[in-house]
C-alpha positions in Angstrom: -13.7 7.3 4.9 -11.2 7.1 7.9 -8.9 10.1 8.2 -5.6 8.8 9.2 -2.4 10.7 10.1 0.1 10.7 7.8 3.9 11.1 7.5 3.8 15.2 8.2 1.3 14.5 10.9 -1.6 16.0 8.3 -5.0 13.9 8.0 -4.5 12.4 5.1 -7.9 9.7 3.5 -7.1 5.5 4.1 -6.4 5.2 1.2 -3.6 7.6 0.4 -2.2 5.9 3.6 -2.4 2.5 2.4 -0.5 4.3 -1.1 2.1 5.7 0.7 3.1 2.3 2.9 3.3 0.6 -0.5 5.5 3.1 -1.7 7.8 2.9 1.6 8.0 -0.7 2.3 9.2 -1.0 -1.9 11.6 1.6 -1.1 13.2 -0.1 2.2 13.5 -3.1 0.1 14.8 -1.1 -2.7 12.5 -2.1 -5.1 10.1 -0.6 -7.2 6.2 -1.1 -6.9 6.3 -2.9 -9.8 8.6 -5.5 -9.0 6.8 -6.0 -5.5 3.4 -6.2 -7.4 5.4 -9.0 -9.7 6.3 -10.9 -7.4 3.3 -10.6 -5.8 0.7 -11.5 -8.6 -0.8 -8.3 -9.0 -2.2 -6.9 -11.8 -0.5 -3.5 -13.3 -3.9 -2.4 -13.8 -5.4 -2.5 -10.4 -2.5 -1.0 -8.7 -2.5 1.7 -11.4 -6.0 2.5 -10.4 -4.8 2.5 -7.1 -1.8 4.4 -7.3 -3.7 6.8 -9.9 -7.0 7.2 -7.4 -9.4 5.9 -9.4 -10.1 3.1 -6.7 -10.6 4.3 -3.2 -11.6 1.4 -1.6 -8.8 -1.1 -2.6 -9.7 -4.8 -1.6 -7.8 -6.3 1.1 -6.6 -9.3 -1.4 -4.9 -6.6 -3.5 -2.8 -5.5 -0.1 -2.4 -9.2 1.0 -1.0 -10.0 -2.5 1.6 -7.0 -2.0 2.5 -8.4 1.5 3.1 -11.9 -0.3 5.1 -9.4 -3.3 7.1 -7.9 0.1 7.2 -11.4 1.8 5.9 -9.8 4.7 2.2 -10.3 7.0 -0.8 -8.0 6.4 -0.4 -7.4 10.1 2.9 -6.1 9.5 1.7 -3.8 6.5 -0.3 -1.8 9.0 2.1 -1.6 12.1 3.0 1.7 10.6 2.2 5.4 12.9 -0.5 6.1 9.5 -2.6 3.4 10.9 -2.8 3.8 14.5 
């Protein structure tokens, strides 16, 4: 799995980046990750088993449908420093 670097400047695995910009682009909208991932069409449980680490491959529909919870791009999801 791609190392990425992540808020501290440590390596941190792709998806504990892709956790963390969920968590960050809730919180600059002040809402909470469920609320995005209602609005969005999620299920809880996949975003539990993403959040939780059970999944460590998460499907790029799952992030597109938290973009669409966010009313934001895909593209924008990952103009983030843990992604370059």
């Amino acid at each position: 799995m791609k190392r990425v670097i992540g808020s501290w400047g440590e390596q941190v695995e792709l998806n504990e980046a892709i956790i963390e910009r969920m968590k960050e682009l809730a919180a600059e909208r002040n809402m909470t990750i469920h609320q995005v991932i209602q609005k969005g069409g999620l299920n809880q449980a996949t975003i539990s088993e993403l959040m939780n680490g059970r999944t460590k491959h998460p499907k790029i529909s799952t992030i597109q449908k938290f973009c669409d919870g966010l009313s934001i791009s895909i593209s924008d999801f990952f103009k983030c420093s843990y992604f370059e």
